[in-house]
N, C-alpha and C positions, 0 to 999 in steps of 0.2 A: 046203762048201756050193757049190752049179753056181749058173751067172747068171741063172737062173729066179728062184733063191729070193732072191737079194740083190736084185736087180730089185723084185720085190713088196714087197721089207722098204722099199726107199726110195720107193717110189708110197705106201705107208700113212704114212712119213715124213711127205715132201713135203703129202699132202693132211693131216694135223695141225696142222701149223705156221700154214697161215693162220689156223683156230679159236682156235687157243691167245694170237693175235698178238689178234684180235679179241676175244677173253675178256678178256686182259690190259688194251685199250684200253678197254673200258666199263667195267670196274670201279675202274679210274685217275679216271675221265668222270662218274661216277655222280654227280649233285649229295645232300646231306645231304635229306632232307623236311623240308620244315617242317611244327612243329606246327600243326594247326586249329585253332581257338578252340571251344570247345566253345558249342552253343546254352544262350542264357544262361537260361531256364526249367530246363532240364535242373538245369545247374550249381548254381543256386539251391537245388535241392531237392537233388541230392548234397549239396550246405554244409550244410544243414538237417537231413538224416537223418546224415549223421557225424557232426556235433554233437551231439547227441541220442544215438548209440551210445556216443559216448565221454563222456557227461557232463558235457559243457560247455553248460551251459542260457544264458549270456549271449546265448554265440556263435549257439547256434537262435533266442534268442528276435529278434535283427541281419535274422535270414532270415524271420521269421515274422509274419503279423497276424492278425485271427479267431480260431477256431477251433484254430487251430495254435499261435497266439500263448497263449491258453490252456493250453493242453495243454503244453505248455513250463514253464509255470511253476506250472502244477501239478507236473509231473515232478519242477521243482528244488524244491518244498516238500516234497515225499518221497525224497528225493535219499538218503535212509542204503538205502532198499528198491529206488531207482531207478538205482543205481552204473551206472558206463559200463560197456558190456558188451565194447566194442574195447580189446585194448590198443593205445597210443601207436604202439608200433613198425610195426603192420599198416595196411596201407590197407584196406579194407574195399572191396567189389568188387560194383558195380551191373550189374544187366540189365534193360533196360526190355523191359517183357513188351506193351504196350499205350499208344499215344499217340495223343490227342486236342484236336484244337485247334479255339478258334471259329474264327468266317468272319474277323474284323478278327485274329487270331493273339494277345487280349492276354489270354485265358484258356488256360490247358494241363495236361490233365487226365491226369494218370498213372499206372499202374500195374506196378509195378516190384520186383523182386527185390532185397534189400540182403543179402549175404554178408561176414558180418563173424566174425574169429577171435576166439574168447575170451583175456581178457585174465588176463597174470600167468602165474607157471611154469606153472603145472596146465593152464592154456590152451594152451602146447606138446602134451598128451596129450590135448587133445579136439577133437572133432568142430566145422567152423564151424558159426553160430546165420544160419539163413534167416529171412529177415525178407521177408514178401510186404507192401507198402507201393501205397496208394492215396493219391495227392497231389489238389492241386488248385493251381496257381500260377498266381498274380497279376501284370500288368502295372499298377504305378500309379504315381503321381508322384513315387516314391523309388527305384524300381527295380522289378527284379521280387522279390516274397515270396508265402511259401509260406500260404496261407489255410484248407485241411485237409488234414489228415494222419491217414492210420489206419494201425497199424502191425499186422502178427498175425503170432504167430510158427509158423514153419512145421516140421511135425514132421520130424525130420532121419534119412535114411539112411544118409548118412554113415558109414566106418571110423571 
């Protein structure tokens, strides 16, 4: 090898070494994130429609007043036709498709995606169950709850 080519091997060295020195230093540097607190209407009606997927009508009804509080416990009074549709083990997975807030921020009007996996072996071999979801949440003197709820299940493409 002539001093041409070992020359250029050590110039592409040399200029290396600083990136790699500087790569190494910020990924040392890097701080953890902290989690955000999610906004607490949102959250409210996650607790609400989980509840509800998986069967647990106490827990919805904790989340719910009106309209919603209704419909809760009607669900649990049909509860052998209204079985959880999540299993345990899945977290089921929201997309808010549409948010609407008044002017004072203590009403919040949702419309939102809930993807949830069917529950029990058989539910390993099928298709998630979409669930297109219109809220309606409440600021009042107990916190925020959820005051209506329409649930429609959405026809699935799905493998």
């Amino acid at each position: 090898m002539n001093r041409i080519g070992v020359f250029s091997i050590l110039v592409l060295l040399v200029s290396l070494l600083p990136w790699q020195n500087i790569a190494q230093t910020s990924a040392v540097q890097e701080t953890p994130k902290t989690q955000v607190e999610e906004d607490p209407p949102l959250a409210t009606y996650k607790t609400f429609a989980n509840a509800l997927a998986r069967g647990h009508f106490a827990e919805a009804r904790t989340h719910a007043i009106g309209q919603a509080l209704a419909m809760a416990n009607q669900k649990e009074s049909n509860k052998d036709q209204n079985k959880g549709s999540v299993g345990e083990g899945t977290a089921p997975q929201f997309m808010v498709l549409a948010e609407k807030r008044s002017e004072d921020g203590s009403v919040v009007t949702l419309n939102a995606m809930q993807i949830v996996q069917p529950s029990g072996q058989e539910g390993m071999f099928k298709p998630p169950i979409l669930h297109r979801q219109d809220a309606t949440v409440l600021k009042t003197g107990f916190g925020w709850r959820v005051n209506t709820f329409r649930d429609r299940l959405e026809k699935c493409c799905l493998p």
